[in-house]
C-alpha positions as CSV (number, residue, x, y, z in Angstrom):
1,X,57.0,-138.2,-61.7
2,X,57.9,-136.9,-58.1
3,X,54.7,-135.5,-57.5
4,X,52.9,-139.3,-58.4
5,X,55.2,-140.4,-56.0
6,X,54.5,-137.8,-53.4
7,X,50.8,-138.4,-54.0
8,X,51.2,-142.4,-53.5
9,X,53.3,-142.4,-50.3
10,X,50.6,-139.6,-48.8
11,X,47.7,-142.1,-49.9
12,X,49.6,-145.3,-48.6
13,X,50.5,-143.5,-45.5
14,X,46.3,-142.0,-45.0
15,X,44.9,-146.0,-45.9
16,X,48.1,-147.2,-43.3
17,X,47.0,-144.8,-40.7
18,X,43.0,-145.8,-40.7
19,X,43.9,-149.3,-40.7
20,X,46.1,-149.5,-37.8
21,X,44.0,-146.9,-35.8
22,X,41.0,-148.5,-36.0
23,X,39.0,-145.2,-37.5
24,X,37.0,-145.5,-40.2
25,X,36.2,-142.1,-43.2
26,X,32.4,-141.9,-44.1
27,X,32.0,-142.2,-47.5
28,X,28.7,-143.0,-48.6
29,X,25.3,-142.3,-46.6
30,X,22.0,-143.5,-47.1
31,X,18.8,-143.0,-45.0
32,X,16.0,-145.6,-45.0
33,X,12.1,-144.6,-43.8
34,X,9.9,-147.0,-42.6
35,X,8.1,-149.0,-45.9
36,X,11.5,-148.3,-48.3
37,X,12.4,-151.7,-49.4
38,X,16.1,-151.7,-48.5
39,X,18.2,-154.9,-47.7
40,X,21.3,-154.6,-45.9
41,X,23.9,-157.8,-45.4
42,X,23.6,-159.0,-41.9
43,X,20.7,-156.8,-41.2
44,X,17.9,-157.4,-43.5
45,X,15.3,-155.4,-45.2
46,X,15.8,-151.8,-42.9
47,X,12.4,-150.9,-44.7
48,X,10.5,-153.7,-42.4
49,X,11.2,-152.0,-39.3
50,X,9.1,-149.0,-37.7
51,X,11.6,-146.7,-37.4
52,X,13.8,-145.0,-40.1
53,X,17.7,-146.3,-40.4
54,X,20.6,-144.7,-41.0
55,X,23.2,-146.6,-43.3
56,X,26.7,-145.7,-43.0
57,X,29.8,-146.9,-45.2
58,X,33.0,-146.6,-44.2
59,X,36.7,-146.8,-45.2
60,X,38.7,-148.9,-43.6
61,X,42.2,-148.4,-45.0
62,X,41.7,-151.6,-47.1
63,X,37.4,-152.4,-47.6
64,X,34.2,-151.0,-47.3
65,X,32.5,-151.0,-43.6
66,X,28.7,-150.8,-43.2
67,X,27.3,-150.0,-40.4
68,X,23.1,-149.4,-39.4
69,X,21.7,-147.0,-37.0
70,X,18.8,-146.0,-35.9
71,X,17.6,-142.4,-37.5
72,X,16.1,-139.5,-35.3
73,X,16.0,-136.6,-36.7
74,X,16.4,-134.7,-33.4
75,X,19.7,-137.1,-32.2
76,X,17.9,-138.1,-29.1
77,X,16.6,-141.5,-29.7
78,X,19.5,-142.3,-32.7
79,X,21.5,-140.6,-35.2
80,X,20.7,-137.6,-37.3
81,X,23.4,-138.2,-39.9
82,X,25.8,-140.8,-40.1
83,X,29.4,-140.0,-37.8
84,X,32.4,-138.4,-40.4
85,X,34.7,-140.5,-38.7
86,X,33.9,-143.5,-36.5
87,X,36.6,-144.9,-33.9
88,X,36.1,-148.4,-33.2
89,X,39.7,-148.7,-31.6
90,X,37.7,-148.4,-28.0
Protein backbone atom coordinates (compact mmCIF):
# COMPACT_ATOMS: atom_id res chain seq x y z
CA UNK A 1 0.00 0.00 0.00
CA UNK A 2 2.94 2.55 0.67
CA UNK A 3 4.64 1.94 -2.41
CA UNK A 4 0.94 2.86 -4.45
CA UNK A 5 1.09 5.78 -2.51
CA UNK A 6 4.71 6.57 -3.26
CA UNK A 7 4.08 5.89 -6.85
CA UNK A 8 0.80 8.36 -6.96
CA UNK A 9 2.35 11.41 -5.17
CA UNK A 10 5.64 10.92 -7.69
CA UNK A 11 3.11 10.84 -10.75
CA UNK A 12 0.93 13.80 -9.25
CA UNK A 13 4.00 15.71 -8.49
CA UNK A 14 5.69 14.81 -12.55
CA UNK A 15 1.93 15.82 -14.28
CA UNK A 16 2.05 19.07 -11.43
CA UNK A 17 5.46 19.98 -12.49
CA UNK A 18 4.78 19.97 -16.63
CA UNK A 19 1.77 21.80 -16.02
CA UNK A 20 2.96 24.70 -14.18
CA UNK A 21 6.31 24.86 -16.15
CA UNK A 22 4.92 25.03 -19.29
CA UNK A 23 7.10 21.81 -20.80
CA UNK A 24 5.60 19.41 -22.57
CA UNK A 25 6.96 15.04 -22.70
CA UNK A 26 6.83 13.66 -26.35
CA UNK A 27 4.88 10.87 -26.48
CA UNK A 28 3.81 9.90 -29.77
CA UNK A 29 5.54 10.85 -33.21
CA UNK A 30 4.40 10.51 -36.54
CA UNK A 31 6.02 11.61 -39.86
CA UNK A 32 3.91 12.60 -42.89
CA UNK A 33 5.51 12.60 -46.76
CA UNK A 34 4.20 14.56 -49.30
CA UNK A 35 0.87 12.53 -50.96
CA UNK A 36 0.13 10.54 -47.35
CA UNK A 37 -3.48 11.40 -46.66
CA UNK A 38 -3.14 12.67 -43.08
CA UNK A 39 -5.54 15.22 -41.48
CA UNK A 40 -4.54 17.02 -38.48
CA UNK A 41 -7.16 19.41 -36.28
CA UNK A 42 -6.42 22.95 -37.05
CA UNK A 43 -3.95 22.11 -39.72
CA UNK A 44 -5.56 20.04 -42.42
CA UNK A 45 -4.54 17.26 -44.64
CA UNK A 46 -0.39 17.47 -43.90
CA UNK A 47 -0.31 15.02 -47.05
CA UNK A 48 -1.53 18.14 -49.41
CA UNK A 49 1.52 20.00 -48.89
CA UNK A 50 4.96 19.65 -50.78
CA UNK A 51 7.01 19.08 -48.06
CA UNK A 52 7.01 16.24 -45.49
CA UNK A 53 5.59 17.10 -41.73
CA UNK A 54 6.50 16.15 -38.68
CA UNK A 55 3.59 15.48 -36.05
CA UNK A 56 4.35 15.74 -32.53
CA UNK A 57 2.08 14.86 -29.37
CA UNK A 58 2.77 16.06 -26.24
CA UNK A 59 1.86 15.78 -22.49
CA UNK A 60 0.81 18.43 -20.88
CA UNK A 61 0.35 17.45 -17.21
CA UNK A 62 -3.40 17.18 -17.90
CA UNK A 63 -4.21 16.62 -22.15
CA UNK A 64 -2.67 15.76 -25.21
CA UNK A 65 -0.72 18.70 -27.31
CA UNK A 66 -0.20 18.40 -31.05
CA UNK A 67 2.00 20.23 -32.65
CA UNK A 68 3.15 20.22 -36.78
CA UNK A 69 6.51 20.87 -38.14
CA UNK A 70 8.04 20.95 -41.06
CA UNK A 71 10.44 17.63 -41.70
CA UNK A 72 14.08 17.82 -43.04
CA UNK A 73 15.87 15.18 -42.79
CA UNK A 74 19.18 17.05 -42.45
CA UNK A 75 17.57 19.73 -39.58
CA UNK A 76 18.40 22.72 -41.73
CA UNK A 77 15.22 23.75 -43.28
CA UNK A 78 12.86 21.99 -40.22
CA UNK A 79 13.01 19.21 -37.89
CA UNK A 80 14.50 15.79 -38.15
CA UNK A 81 12.52 14.24 -35.26
CA UNK A 82 10.13 15.63 -33.13
CA UNK A 83 11.85 17.71 -29.75
CA UNK A 84 11.73 15.11 -26.35
CA UNK A 85 10.73 17.90 -24.45
CA UNK A 86 9.24 21.16 -25.75
CA UNK A 87 9.26 24.49 -23.43
CA UNK A 88 6.63 26.73 -24.43
CA UNK A 89 7.10 28.75 -20.99
CA UNK A 90 9.27 31.37 -23.25
Amino acid sequence: MKAVLVGLAVAVLFCATLLFSGSRILVYEVKVNPGDAYGVDGYGDLGKSSQGSLVCRYFTGRSILTRVFWHSPNDSFGKDQCPFILDEST
